[in-house]
C-alpha positions in Angstrom: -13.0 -25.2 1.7 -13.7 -22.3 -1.1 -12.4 -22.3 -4.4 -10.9 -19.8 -5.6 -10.5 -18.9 -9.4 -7.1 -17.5 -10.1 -5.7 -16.1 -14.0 -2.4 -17.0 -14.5 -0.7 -15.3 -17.6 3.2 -14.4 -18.7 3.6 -11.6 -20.6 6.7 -11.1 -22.8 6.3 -7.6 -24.7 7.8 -6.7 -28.0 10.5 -4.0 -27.9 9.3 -1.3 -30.8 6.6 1.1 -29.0 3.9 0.7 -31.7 4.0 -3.0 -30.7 3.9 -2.6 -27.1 1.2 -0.3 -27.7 -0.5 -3.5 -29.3 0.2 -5.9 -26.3 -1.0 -3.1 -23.6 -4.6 -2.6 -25.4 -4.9 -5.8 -25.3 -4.0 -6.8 -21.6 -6.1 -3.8 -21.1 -9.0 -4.9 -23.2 -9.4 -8.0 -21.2 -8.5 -7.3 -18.1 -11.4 -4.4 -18.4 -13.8 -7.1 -19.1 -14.0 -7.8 -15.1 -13.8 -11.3 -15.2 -10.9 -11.9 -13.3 -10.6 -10.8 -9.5 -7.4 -12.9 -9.3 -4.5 -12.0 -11.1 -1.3 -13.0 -11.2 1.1 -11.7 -14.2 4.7 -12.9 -14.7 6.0 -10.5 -17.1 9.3 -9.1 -19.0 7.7 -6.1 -20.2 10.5 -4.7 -22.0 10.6 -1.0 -20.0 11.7 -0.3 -16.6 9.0 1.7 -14.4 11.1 3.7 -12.5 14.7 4.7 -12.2 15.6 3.3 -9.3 15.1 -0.3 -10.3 17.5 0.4 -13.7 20.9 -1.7 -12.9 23.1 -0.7 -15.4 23.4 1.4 -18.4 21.4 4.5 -18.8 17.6 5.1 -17.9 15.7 5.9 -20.6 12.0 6.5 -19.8 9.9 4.1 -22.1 6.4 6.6 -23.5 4.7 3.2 -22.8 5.3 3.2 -19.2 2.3 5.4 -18.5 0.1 3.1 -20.3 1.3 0.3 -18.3 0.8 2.3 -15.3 -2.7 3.3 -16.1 -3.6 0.1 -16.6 -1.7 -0.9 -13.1 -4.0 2.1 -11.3 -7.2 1.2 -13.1 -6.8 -2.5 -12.2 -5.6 -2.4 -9.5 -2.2 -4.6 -9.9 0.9 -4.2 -8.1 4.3 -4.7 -9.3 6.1 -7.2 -7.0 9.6 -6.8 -6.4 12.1 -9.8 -7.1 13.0 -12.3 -4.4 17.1 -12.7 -3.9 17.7 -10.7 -7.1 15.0 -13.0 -9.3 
């Protein structure tokens, strides 16, 4: 039997840019630190990555999306889409 190490965070980010700017260098900051092969993230990041998962009202592209991308690329997470709508 192995044991695996996993990291098991939610993330709620703050609505103002300046502040999410805050939240991504610091997800960012320690996910760079290479610790942590397994990563799991539950997350209402406050921005909607693309346009097609936007229900409802207008899409307004967040400037913090591309950090949150970037840091997606760089470590290598995946955004997982909901199960039945959750």
């Amino acid at each position: 039997m192995t044991k695996e190490i996993y990291w098991i965070s939610n993330v709620y980010a703050p609505n103002h840019y300046r502040d999410k700017e805050v939240c991504w260098n610091t997800l960012k900051n320690y996910l760079s630190q290479g610790q942590n092969n397994n990563i799991i993230i539950g997350d209402d990041f406050n921005l909607v990555l693309n346009a097609e998962k936007k229900f409802g009202g207008k899409y307004h592209a967040d400037p913090s999306r591309k950090i949150v991308e970037t840091i997606m690329d760089t470590c290598n997470l995946m955004d997982m889409p909901p199960s039945n709508g959750k």
